[in-house]
N, C-alpha and C positions, 0 to 999 in steps of 0.2 A: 178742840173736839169739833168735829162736824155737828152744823143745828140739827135738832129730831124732827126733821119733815115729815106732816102728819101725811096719812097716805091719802090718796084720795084728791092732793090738790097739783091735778096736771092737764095739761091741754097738749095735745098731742098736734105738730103741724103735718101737712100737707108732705114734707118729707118722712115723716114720720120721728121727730124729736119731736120728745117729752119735754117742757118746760114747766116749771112749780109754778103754782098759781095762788094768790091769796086774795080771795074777795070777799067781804065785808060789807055788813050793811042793806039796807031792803033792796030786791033786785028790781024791783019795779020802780027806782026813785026815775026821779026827771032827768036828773043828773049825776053824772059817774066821773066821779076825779079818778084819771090814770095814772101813779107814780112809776117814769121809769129809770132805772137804777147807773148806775156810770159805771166805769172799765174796770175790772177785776173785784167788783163788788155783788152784789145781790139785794133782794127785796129788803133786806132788816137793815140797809142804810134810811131807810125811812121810818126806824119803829118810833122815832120821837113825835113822828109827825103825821102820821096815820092815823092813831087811835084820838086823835085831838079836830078830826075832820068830818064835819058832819056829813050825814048822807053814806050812798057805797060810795067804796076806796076799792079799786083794783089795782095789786101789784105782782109785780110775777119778777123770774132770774130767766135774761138773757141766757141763750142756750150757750152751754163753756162755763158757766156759773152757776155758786152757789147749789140747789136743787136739781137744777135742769141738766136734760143729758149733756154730755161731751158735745162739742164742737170739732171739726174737724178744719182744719189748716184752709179748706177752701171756700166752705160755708162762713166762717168767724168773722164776717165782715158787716159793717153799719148796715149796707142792702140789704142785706138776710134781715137784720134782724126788725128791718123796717118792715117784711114781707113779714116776719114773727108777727109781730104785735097789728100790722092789717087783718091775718086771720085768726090771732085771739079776739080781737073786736069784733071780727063779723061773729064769730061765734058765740060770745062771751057777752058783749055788748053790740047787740043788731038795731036797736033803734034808741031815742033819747039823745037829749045834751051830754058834752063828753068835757071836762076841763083838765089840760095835761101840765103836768110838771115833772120834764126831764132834768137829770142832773151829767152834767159832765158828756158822757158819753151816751148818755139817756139822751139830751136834750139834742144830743148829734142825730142819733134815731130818729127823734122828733123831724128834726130839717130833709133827711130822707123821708119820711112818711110822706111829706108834704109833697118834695119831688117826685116821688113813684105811686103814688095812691092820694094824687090832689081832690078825688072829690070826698074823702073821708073826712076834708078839713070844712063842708058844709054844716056838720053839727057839734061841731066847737066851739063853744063857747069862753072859753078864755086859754091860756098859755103864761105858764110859768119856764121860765126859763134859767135853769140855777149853775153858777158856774161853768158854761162853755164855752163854744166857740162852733164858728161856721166854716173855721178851716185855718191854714199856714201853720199848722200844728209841724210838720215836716221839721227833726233837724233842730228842736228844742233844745234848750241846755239848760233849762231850768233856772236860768238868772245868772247861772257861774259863768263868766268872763275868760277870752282868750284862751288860753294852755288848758286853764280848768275844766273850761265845755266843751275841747278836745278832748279829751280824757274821758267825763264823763259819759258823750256820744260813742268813744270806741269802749267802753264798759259796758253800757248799755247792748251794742252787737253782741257783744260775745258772750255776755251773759244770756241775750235772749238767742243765741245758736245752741246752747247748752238745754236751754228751759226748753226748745223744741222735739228733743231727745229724749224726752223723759216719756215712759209707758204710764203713769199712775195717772188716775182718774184727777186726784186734786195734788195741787202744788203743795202743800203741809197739814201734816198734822198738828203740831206742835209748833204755833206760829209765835211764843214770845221771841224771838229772832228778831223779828219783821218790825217791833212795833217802835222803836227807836227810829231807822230809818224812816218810818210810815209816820211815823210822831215829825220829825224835821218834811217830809218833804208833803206832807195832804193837807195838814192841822197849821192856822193862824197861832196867835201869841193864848199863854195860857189854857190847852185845850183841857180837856176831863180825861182820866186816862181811862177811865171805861169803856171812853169810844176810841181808846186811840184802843184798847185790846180790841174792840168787835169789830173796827176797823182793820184789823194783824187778820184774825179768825173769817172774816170777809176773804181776804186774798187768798189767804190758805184754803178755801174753800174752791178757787179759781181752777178750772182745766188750765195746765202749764201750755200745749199748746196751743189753746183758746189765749191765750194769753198772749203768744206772742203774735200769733196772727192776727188778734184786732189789732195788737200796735200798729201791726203794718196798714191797717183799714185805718186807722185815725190819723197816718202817716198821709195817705191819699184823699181822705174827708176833705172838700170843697165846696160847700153847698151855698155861699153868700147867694146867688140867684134864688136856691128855692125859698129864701125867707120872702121872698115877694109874697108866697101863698099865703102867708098869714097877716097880708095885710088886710086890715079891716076889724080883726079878731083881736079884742082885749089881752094886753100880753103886758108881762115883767121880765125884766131881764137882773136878777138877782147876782152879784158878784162879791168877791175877798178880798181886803184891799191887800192882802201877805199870801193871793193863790199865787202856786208856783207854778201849778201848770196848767192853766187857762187864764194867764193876767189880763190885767183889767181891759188893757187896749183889744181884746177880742169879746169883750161885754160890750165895750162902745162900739163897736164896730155893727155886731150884730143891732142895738139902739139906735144908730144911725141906718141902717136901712131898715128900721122899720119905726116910721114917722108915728108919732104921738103914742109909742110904748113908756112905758115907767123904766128909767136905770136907778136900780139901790144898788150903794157900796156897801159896806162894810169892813170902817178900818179894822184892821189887825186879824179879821177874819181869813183865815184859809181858804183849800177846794172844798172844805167837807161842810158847807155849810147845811145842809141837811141835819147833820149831827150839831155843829158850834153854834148854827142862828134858826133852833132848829123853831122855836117860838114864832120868831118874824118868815120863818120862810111858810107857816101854817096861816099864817097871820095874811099871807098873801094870796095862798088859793085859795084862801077861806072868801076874801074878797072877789074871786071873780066866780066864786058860784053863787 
């Protein structure tokens, strides 16, 4: 079942997409933790770790997700949404410290922000970084070997030429399907199946063709330069030591250019650390605010 979005929480851009908005917490604090969400998910991959954070928390669904309007094939891209979340902040959050914690494809966001709108990163105060990468994502096979990640890369095509065909607002209703494959390929060893269902019910919530068009944006995502702008600014680079699709060598990567940040592992943890480490991952913005 689609979540019941209360009405009322929307920010409308500059294009005129509506995107859901959830903010929490006195609006006058000093400081504003932004949570933003990764690829084919929404605001409630953060509900472990939101209401355990002191201060406001703003969190919102990328537009193609979750709440927010549709996405179209041309807009669905990391820029856009870095250009989102510049004008939900000027409007949303106009002045005060800002501490962000992107995941996955949030945390992509994040490295565009930086690129396209570098002096927003003057009142940031720290930087969490949860499961991603700054680029070489292109052409993944998810660990399968040989014949297998042939297969898997020409499954992936043509499943996502189908998923671009579809008229419906969200890819499922009815997403127990999903949660098997979403159980093997997001979640490390032993996960909870609660989150592997609100994890299914996340995707199913996805624009089908937002969906396939950011893949192609995270296919072209290259941003190792703009981590330059966050140097100086308190930052963690959070990783799974069993992610399958952002392994570890793209935590280190991003760590290595950015001199005296924190890398945490986490063996047997997955991508959805959000959900599996969702204690320690609170436990680390808590620390830079």
């Amino acid at each position: 079942m689609s979540a019941p979005w209360e009405p009322g929480h929307r920010f409308v851009t500059a294009d005129g997409t509506a995107l859901h908005v959830v903010d929490t917490g006195p609006r006058d604090a000093d400081v504003t933790t932004v949570l933003v969400h990764g690829w084919t998910l929404d605001h409630t991959s953060w509900d472990h770790v939101a209401p355990a954070l002191p201060g406001r928390v703003l969190r919102y669904d990328h537009r193609g997700h979750g709440g927010s309007a549709a996405a179209t094939a041309q807009d669905a891209t990391i820029a856009q949404c870095a250009d989102d979340l510049a004008e939900l902040l000027a409007a949303r959050v106009p002045k005060g410290r800002i501490v962000f914690a992107g995941h996955s494809m949030g945390g992509m966001t994040l490295m565009a922000l930086a690129e396209r709108h570098p002096t927003l990163l003057d009142r940031v105060a720290g930087v969490v970084f949860v499961a991603t990468s700054c680029g070489e994502l292109s052409g993944s096979t998810l660990g399968l070997p040989g014949l297998l990640g042939r297969v898997f890369l020409a499954g992936e095509a043509a499943s996502n030429r189908q998923l671009a065909k579809l008229k419906r607002a969200q890819l499922l209703q009815r997403t127990e399907v999903l949660r098997p494959g979403l159980r093997w390929l997001l979640f490390g060893k032993r996960p909870s199946w609660a989150d592997v269902a609100s994890t299914a019910a996340m995707v199913g919530r996805c624009n089908p063709v937002a969906m396939v068009a950011f893949r192609e944006s995270l296919n072209d995502h290259d941003r190792k330069a703009a981590l330059k702008e966050f140097a100086g600014i308190p930052s963690v680079v959070l990783a799974g030591g069993a992610d399958k699709l952002t392994p570890l060598r793209h935590a280190r990567t991003i760590a290595d250019e950015l001199p005296g940040t924190e890398l945490v592992i986490y063996p047997g943890a997955g991508h959805m650390l959000p959900l599996e480490r969702s204690a320690e991952v609170t436990a680390h913005i808590t620390a830079l605010l």
